[in-house]
Backbone of each chain as ProteinMPNN parsed JSONL, in Angstrom:
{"seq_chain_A": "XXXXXXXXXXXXXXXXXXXXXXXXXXXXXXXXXXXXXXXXXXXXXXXXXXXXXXXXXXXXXXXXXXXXXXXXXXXXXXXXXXXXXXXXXXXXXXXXXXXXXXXXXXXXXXXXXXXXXXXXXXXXXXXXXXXXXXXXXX", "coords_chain_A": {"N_chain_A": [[130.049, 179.121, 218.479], [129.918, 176.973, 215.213], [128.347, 174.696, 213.917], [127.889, 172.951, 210.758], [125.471, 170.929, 210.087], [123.854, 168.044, 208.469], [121.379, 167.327, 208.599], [119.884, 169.164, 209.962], [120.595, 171.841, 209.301], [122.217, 174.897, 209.255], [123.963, 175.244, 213.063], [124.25, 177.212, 215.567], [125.779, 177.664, 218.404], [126.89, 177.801, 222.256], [129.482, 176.874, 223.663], [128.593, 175.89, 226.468], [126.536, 174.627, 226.119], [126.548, 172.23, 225.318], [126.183, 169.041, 225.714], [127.231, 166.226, 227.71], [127.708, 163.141, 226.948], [129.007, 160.403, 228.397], [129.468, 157.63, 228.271], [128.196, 157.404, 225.415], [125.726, 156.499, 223.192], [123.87, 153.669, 223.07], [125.405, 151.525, 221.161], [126.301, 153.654, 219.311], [128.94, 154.269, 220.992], [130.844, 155.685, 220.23], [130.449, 158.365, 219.781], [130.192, 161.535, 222.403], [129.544, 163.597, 222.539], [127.064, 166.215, 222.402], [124.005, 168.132, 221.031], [121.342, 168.998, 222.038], [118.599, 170.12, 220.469], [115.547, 172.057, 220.304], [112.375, 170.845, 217.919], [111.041, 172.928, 217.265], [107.873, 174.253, 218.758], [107.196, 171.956, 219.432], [106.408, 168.438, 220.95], [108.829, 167.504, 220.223], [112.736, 166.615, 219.93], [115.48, 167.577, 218.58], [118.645, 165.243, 218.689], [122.01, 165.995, 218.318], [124.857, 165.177, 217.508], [127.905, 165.875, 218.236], [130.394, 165.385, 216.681], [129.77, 164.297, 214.579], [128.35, 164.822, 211.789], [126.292, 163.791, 209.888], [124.499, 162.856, 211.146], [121.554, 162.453, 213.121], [119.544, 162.066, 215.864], [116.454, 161.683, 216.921], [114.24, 163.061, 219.138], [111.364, 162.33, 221.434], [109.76, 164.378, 224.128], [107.641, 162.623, 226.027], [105.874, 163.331, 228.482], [103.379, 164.894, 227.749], [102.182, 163.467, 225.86], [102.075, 160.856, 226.003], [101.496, 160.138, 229.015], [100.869, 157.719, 230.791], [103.339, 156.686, 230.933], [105.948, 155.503, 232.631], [108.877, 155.192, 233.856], [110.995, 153.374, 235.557], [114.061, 153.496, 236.824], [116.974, 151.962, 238.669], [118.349, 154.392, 240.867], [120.961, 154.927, 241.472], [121.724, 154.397, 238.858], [122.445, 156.525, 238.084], [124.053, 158.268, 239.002], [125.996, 158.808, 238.232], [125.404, 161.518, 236.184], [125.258, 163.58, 237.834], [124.562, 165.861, 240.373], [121.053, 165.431, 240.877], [118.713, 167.701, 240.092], [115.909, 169.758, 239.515], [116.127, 170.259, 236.909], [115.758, 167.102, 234.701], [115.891, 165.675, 232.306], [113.637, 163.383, 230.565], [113.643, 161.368, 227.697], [112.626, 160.021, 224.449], [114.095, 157.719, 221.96], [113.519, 158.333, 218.509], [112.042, 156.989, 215.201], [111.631, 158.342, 212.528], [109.661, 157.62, 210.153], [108.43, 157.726, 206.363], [105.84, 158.748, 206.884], [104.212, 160.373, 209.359], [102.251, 158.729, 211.562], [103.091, 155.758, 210.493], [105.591, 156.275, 212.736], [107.957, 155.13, 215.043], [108.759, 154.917, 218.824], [111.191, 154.333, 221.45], [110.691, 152.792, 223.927], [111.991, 151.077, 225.804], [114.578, 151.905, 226.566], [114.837, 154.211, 227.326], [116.724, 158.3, 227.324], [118.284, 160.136, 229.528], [118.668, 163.322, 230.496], [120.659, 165.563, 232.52], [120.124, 168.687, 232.924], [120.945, 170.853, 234.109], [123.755, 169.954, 234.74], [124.658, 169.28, 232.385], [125.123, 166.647, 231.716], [124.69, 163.227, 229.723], [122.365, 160.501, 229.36], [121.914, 157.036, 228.177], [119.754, 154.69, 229.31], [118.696, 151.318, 230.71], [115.584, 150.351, 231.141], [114.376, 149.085, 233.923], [112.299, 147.77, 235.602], [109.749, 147.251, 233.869], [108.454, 145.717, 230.984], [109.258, 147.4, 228.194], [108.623, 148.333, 225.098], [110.85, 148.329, 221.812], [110.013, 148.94, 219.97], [107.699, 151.012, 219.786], [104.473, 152.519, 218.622], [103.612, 156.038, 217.983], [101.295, 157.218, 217.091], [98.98, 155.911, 216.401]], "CA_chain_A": [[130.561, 178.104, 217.57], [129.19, 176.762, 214.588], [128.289, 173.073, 213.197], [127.158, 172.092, 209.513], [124.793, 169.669, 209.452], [123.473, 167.677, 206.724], [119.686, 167.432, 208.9], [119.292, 170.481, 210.506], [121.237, 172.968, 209.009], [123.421, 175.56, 211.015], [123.534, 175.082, 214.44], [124.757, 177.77, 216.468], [125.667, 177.017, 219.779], [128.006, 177.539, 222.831], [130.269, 175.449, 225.01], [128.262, 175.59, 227.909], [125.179, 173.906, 225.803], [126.922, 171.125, 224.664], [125.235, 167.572, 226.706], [128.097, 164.929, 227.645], [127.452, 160.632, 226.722], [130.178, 159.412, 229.16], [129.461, 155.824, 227.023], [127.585, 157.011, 224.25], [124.554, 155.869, 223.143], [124.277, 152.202, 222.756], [125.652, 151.441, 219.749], [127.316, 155.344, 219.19], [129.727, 154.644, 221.951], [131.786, 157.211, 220.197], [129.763, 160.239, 220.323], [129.871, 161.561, 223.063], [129.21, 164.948, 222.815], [125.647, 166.439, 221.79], [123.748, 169.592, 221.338], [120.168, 169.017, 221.958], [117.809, 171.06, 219.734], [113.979, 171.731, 220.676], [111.914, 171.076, 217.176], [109.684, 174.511, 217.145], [106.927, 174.246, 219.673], [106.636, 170.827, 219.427], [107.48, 167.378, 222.084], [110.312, 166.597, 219.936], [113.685, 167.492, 220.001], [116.937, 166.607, 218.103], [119.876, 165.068, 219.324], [122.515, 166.332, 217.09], [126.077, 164.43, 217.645], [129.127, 167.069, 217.435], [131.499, 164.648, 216.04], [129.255, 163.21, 213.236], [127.4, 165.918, 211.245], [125.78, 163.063, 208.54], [123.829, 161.708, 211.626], [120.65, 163.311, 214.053], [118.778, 161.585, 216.542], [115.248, 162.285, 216.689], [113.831, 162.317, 220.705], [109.979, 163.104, 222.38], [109.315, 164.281, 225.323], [106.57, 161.861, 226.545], [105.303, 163.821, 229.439], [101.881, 164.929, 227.622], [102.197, 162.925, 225.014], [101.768, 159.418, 227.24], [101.323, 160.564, 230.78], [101.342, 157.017, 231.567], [104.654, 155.829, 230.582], [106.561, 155.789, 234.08], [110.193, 154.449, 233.021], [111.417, 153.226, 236.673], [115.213, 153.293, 236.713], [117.636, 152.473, 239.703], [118.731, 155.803, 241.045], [122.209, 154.474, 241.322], [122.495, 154.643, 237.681], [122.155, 158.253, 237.194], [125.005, 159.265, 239.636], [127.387, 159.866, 236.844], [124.834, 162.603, 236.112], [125.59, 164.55, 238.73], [123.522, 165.939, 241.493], [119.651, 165.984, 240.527], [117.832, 168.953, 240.793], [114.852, 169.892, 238.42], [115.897, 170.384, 235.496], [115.979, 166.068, 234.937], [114.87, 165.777, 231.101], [113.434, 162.129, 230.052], [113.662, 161.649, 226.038], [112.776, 158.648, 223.665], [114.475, 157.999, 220.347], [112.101, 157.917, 217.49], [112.162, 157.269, 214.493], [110.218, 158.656, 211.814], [110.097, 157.138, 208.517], [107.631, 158.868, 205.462], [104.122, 159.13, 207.234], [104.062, 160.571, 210.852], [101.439, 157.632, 211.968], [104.031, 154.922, 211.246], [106.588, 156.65, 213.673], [108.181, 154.45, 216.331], [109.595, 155.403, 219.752], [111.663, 153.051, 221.963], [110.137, 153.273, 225.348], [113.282, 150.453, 226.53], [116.078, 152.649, 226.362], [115.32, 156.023, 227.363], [117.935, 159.088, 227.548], [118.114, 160.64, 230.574], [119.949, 164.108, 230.568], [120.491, 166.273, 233.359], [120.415, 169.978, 232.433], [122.024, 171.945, 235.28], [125.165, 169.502, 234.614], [125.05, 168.633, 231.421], [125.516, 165.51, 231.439], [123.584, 162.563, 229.558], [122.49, 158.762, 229.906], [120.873, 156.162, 227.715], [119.677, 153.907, 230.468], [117.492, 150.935, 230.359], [114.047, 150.443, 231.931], [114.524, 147.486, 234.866], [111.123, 146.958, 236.167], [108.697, 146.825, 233.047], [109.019, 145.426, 229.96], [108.642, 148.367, 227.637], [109.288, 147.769, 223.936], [112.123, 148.795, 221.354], [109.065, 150.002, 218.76], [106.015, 151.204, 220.154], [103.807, 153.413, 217.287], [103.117, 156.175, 219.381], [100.447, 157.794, 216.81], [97.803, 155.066, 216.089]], "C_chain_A": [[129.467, 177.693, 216.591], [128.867, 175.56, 214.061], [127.413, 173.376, 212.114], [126.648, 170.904, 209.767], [124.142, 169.596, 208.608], [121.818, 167.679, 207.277], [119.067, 168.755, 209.305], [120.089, 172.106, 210.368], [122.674, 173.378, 209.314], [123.116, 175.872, 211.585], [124.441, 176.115, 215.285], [124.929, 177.596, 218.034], [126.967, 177.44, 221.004], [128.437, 176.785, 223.387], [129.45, 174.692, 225.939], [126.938, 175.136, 227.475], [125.329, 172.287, 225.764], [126.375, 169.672, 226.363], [126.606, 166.375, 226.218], [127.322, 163.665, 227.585], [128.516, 160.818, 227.366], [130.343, 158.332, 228.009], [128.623, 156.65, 226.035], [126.021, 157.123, 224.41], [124.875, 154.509, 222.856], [124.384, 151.886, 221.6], [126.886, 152.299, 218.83], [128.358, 155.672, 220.458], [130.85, 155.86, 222.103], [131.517, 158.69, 219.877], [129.167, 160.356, 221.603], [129.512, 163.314, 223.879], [127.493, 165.437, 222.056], [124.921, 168.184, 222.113], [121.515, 168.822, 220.956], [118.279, 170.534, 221.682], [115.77, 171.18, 219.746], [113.297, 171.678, 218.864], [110.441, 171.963, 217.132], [109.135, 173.755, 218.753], [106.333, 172.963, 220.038], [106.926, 169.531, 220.588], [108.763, 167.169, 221.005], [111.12, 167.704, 219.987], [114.715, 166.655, 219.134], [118.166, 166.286, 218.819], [120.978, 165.439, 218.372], [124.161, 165.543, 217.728], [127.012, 165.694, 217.105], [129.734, 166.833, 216.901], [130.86, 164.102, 215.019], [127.487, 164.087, 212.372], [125.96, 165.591, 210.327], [124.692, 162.769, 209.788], [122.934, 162.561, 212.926], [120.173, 162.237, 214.432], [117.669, 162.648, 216.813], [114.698, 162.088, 218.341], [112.637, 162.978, 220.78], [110.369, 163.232, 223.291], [107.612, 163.301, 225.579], [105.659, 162.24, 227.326], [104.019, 164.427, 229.154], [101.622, 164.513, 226.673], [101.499, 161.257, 225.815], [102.302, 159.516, 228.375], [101.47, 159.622, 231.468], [102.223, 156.291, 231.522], [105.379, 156.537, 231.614], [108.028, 154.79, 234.146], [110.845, 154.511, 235.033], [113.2, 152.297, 236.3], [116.248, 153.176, 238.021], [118.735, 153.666, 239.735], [119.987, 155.576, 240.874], [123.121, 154.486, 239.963], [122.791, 155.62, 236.985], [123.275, 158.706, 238.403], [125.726, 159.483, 238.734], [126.583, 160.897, 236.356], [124.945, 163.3, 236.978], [124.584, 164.602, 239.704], [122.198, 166.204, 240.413], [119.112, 167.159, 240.84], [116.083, 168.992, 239.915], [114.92, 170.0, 237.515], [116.731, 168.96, 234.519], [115.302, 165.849, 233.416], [114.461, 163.989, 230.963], [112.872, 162.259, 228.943], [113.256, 160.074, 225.558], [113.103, 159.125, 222.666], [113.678, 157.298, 219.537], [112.47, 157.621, 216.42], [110.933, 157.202, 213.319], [110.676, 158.329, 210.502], [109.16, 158.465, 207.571], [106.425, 159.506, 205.901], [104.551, 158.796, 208.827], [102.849, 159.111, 211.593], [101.902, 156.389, 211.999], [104.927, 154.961, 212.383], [106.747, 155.278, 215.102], [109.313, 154.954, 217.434], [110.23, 153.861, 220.584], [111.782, 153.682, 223.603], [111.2, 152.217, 226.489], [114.176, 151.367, 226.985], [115.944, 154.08, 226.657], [116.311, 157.115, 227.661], [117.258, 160.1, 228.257], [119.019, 162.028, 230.611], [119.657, 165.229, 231.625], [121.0, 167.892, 233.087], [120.878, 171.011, 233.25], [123.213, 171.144, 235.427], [125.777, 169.16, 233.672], [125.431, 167.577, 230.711], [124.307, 164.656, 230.582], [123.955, 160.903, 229.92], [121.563, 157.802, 228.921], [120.798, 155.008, 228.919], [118.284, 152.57, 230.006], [117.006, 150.425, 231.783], [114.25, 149.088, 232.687], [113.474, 147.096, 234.832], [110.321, 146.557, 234.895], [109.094, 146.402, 231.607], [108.317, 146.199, 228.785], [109.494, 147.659, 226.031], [109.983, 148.951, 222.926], [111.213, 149.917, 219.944], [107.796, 149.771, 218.762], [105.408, 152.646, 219.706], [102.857, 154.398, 218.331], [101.539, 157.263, 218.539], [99.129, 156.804, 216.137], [97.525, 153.854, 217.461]], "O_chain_A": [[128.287, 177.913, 216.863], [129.8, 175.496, 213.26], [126.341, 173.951, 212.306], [127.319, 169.875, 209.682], [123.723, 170.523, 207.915], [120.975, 168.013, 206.444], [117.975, 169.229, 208.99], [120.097, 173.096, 211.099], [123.726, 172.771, 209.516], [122.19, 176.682, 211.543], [125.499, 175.624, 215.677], [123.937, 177.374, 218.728], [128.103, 177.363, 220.536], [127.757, 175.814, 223.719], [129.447, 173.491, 226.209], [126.069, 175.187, 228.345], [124.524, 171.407, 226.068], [126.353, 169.73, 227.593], [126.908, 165.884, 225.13], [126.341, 163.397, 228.279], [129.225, 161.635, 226.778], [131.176, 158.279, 227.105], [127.918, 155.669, 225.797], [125.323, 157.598, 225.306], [125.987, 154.172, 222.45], [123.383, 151.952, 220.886], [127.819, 151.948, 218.108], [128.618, 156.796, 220.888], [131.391, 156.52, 222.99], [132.177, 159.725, 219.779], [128.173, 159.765, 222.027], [129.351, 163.841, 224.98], [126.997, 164.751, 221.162], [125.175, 169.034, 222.967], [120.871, 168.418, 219.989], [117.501, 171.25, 222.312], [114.987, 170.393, 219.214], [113.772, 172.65, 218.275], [109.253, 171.665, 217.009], [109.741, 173.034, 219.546], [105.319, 172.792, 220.714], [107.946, 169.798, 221.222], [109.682, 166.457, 221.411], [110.891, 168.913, 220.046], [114.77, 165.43, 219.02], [118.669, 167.138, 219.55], [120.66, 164.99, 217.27], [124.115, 165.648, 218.953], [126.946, 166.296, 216.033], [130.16, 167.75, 216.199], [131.529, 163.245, 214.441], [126.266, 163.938, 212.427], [125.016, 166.333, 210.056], [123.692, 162.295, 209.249], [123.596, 163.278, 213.677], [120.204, 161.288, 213.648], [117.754, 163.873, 216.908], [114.748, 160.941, 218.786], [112.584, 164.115, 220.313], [111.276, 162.507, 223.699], [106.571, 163.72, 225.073], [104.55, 161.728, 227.173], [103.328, 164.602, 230.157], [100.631, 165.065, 226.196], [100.31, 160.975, 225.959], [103.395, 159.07, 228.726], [101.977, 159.774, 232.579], [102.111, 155.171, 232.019], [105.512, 157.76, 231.66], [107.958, 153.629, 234.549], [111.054, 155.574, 235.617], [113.475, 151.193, 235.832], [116.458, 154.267, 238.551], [119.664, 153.861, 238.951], [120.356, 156.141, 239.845], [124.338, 154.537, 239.789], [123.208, 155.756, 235.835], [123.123, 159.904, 238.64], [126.083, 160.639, 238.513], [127.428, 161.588, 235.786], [124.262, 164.233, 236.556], [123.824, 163.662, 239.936], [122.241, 166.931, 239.42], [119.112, 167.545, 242.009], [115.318, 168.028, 239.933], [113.892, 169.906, 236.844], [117.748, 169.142, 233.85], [114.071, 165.864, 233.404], [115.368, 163.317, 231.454], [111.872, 162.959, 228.787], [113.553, 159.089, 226.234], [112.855, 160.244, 222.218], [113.234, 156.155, 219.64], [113.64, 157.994, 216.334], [109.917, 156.522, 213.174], [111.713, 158.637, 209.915], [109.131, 159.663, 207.85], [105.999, 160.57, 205.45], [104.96, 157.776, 209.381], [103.489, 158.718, 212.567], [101.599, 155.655, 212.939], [105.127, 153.934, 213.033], [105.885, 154.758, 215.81], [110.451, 155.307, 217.125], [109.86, 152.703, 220.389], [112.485, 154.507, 224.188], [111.246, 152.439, 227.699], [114.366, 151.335, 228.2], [116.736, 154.963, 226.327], [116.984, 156.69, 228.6], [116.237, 160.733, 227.989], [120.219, 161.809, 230.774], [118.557, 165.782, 231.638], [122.195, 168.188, 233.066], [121.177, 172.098, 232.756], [123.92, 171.571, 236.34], [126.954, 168.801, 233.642], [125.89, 167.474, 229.574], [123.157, 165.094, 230.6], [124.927, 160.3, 230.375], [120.349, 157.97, 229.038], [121.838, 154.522, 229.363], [117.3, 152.756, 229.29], [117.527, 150.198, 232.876], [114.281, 148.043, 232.037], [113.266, 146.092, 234.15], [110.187, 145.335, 234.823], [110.149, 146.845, 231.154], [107.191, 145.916, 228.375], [110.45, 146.896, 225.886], [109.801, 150.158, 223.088], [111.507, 150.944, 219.333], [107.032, 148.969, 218.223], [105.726, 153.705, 220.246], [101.939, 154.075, 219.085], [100.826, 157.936, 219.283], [98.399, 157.328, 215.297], [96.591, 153.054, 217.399]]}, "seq_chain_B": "XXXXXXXXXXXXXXXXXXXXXXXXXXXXXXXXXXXXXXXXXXXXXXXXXXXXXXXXXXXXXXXXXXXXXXX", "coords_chain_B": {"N_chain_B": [[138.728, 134.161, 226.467], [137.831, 133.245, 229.761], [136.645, 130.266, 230.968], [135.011, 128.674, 233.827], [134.662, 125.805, 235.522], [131.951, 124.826, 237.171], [129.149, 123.831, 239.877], [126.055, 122.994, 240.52], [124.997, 125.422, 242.976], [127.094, 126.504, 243.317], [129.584, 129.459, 243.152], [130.73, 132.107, 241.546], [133.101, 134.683, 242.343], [133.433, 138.214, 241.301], [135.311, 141.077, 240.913], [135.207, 141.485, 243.571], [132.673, 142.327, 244.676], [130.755, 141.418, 243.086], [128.746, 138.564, 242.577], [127.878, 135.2, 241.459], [125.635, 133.411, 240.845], [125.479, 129.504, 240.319], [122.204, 128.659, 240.122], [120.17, 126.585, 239.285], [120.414, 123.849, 237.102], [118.498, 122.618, 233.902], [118.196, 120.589, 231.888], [119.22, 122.371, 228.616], [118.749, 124.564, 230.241], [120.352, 126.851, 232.159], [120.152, 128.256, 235.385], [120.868, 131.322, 236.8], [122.056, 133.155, 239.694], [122.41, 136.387, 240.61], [124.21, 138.707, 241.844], [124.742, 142.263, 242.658], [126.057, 144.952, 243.182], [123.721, 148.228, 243.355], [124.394, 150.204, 241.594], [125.76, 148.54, 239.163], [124.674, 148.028, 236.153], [122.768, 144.994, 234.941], [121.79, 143.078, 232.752], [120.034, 140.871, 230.305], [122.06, 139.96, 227.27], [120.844, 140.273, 225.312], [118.847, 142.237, 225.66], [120.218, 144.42, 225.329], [121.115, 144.589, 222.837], [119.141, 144.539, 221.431], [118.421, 147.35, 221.983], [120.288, 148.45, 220.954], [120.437, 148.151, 218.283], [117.904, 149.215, 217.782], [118.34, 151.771, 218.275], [120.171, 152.493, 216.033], [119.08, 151.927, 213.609], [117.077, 154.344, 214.309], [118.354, 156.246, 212.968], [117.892, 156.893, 210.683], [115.687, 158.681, 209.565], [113.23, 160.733, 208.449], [113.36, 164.0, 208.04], [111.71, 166.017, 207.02], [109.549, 165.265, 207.57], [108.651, 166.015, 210.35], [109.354, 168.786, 210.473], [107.475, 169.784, 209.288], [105.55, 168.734, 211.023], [102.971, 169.895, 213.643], [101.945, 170.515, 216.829]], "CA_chain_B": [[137.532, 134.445, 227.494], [138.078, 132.753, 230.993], [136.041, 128.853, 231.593], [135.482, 127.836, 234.766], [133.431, 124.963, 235.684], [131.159, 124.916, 238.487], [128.406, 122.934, 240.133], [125.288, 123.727, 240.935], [124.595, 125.984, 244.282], [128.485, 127.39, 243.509], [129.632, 130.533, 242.886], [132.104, 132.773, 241.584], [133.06, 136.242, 242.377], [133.581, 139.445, 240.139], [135.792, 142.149, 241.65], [134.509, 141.523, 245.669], [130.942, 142.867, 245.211], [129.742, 141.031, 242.341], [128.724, 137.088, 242.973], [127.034, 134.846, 240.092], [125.452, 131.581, 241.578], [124.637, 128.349, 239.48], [120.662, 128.565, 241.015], [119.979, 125.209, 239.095], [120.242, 123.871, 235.517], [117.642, 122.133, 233.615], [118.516, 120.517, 230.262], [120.437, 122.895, 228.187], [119.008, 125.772, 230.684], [121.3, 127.295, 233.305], [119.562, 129.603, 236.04], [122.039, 132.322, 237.697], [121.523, 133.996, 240.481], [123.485, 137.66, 240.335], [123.91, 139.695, 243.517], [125.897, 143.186, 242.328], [125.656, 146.691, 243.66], [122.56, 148.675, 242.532], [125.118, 150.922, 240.121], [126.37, 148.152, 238.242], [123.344, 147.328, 235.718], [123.04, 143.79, 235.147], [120.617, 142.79, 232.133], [120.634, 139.925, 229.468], [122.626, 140.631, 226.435], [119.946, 140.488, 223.835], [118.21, 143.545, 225.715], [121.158, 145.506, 225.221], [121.502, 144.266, 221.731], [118.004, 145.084, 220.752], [118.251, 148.885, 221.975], [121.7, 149.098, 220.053], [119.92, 147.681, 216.976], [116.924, 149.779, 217.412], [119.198, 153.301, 217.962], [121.03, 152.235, 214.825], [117.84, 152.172, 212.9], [116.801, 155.381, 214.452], [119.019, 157.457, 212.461], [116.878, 156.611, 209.494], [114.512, 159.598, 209.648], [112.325, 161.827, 207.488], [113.123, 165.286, 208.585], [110.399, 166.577, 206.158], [107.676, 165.039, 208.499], [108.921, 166.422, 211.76], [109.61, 170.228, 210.539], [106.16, 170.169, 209.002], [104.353, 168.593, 212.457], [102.718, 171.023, 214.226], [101.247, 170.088, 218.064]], "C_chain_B": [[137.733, 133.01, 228.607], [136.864, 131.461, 231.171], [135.993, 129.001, 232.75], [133.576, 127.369, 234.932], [132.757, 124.607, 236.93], [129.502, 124.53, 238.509], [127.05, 123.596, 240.514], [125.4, 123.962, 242.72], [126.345, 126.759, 244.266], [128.577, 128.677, 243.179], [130.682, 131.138, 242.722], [132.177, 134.229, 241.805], [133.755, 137.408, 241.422], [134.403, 140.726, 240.82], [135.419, 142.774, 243.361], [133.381, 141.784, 245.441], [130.32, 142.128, 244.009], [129.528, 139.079, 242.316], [127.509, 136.617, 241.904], [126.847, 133.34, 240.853], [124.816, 130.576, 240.715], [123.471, 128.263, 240.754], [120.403, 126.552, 240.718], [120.145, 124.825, 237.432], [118.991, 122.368, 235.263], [118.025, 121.675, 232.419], [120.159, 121.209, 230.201], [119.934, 124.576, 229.082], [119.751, 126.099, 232.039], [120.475, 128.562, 234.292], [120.68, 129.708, 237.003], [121.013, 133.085, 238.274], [122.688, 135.371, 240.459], [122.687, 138.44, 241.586], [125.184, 140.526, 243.055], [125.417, 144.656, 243.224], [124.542, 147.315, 242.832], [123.296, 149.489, 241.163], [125.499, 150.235, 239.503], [124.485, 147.365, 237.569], [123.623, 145.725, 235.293], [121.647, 143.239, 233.648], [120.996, 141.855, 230.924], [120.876, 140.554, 228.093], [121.756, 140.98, 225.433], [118.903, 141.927, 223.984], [119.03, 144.748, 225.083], [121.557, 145.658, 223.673], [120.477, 144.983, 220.762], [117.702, 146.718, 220.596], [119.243, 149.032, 221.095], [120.855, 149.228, 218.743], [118.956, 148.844, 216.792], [117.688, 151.574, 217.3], [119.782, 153.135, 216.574], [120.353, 152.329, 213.49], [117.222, 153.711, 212.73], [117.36, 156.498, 213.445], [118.743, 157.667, 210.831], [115.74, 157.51, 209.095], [113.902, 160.872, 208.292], [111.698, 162.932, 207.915], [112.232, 166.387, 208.414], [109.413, 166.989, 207.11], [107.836, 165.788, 209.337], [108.716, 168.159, 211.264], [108.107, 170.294, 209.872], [104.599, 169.723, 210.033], [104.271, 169.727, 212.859], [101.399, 170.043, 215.516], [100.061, 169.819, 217.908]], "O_chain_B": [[137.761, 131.866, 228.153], [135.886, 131.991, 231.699], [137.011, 129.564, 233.154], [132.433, 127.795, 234.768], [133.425, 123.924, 237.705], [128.721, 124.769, 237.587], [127.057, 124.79, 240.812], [125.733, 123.111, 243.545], [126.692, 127.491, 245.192], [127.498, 129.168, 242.849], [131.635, 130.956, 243.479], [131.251, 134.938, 241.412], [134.8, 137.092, 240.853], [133.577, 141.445, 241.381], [135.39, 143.844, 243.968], [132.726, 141.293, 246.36], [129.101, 142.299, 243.979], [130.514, 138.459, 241.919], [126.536, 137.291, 241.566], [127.655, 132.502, 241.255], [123.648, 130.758, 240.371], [123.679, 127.94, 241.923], [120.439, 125.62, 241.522], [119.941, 125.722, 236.615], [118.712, 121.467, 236.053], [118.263, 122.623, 231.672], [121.244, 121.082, 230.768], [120.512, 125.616, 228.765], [119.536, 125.34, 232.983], [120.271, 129.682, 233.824], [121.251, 128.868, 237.699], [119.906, 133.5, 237.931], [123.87, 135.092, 240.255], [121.56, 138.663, 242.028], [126.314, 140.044, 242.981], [124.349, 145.007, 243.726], [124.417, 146.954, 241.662], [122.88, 149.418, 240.007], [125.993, 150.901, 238.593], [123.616, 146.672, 238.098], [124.784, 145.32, 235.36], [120.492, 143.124, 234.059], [122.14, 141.951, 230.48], [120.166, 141.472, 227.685], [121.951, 141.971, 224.729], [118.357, 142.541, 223.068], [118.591, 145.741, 224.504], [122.195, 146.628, 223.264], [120.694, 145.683, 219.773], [117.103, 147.294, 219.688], [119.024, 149.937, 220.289], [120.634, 150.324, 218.226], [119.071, 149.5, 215.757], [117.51, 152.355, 216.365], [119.701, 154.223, 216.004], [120.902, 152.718, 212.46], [116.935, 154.261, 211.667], [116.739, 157.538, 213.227], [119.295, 158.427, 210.035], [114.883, 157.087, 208.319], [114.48, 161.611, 207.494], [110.513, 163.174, 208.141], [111.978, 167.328, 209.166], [108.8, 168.008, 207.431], [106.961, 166.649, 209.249], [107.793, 168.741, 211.833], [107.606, 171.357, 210.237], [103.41, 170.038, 209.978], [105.118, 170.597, 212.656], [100.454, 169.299, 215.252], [99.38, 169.452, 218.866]]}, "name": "protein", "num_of_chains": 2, "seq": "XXXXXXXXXXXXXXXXXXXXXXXXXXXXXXXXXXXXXXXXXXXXXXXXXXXXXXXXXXXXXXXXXXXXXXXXXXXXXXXXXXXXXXXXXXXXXXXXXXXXXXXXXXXXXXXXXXXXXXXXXXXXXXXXXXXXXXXXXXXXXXXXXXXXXXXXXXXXXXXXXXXXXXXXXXXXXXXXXXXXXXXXXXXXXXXXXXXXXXXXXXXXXXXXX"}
């Protein structure tokens, strides 16, 4: 299959790539479908919305980026993800304005997606109080 | 949207497992106590308000920068 988008082109893709939102994202309760796109060799990735071509989400991986950001979530909220196994991704949404060094991630809210089910989760962070725009290059 | 008025140390219940207790009030502040199942999240609205706000923002980006980062 194929999607036009207006950020990242054309996106080739099959069925069995596509990443369910049950709810959404907060806010985008009505996309709930997604095709998550690695940007080159880099931590980021795009979230691309199937139903809304005008509109990309931008996500890091954090994991060697800030090693010590430890997003403690009750487990309970990830059963609608299905069974866990290893392949458990944890994403922040960024956004990048004109100059990479302003960039802000939102270390509250991270999206949780489980890749041997496909499913995803914006979930927020119980124990610590992480913030909504924290500049993750200065 | 449903009133009901209740005293302190009372409590009302939410579908059998969820219980909201006037703890104590102070002034104009009200402390609840909330006892729910670990799957139902439970957090004050303005958190939930602030991530909406800040995703909503997100989609504001300068795809330029990103396809020309390099690790």
């Amino acid at each position: 299959m194929l999607l036009e988008t207006k950020n990242l082109g054309k996106l080739e893709y099959e069925a069995n790539e596509v990443v369910r939102f049950d709810k959404g994202l907060l806010g985008f309760e009505n996309f709930k479908d997604y095709l998550v796109v690695k940007n080159g060799d880099t931590e980021f990735y795009y979230l691309q919305p199937i139903d809304d071509l005008e509109t990309t989400f931008v996500m890091v991986d954090l994991k060697d980026v800030m090693p010590n950001y430890n997003p403690e979530v009750e487990v309970e909220q990830l059963k609608e993800l299905g069974e866990i196994g290893h392949n458990l991704g944890v994403f922040n949404i960024c956004t990048v304005p004109d100059h990479l060094e302003e960039m802000t991630v939102n270390l509250l809210g991270p999206v949780v997606i489980n890749m041997d089910t496909k499913k995803g989760k914006q979930v927020v962070v119980t124990k610590d109080e992480y913030a909504v725009k924290h500049r993750l290059f200065s | 949207m449903l009133a009901l008025t209740r005293k302190r140390g009372e409590t009302i219940v939410i579908n059998d497992d969820i219980e909201i207790t006037v703890l104590g009030i102070n002034g104009d502040q009200v402390k609840l106590g909330i006892s729910a199942p670990k799957s139902i999240p439970v957090f004050r609205k303005e958190i939930y308000e602030q991530i909406q706000e800040e995703n909503k923002q997100s989609v504001n980006n300068n795809f330029e920068v990103l396809k020309n980062y390099k690790k």
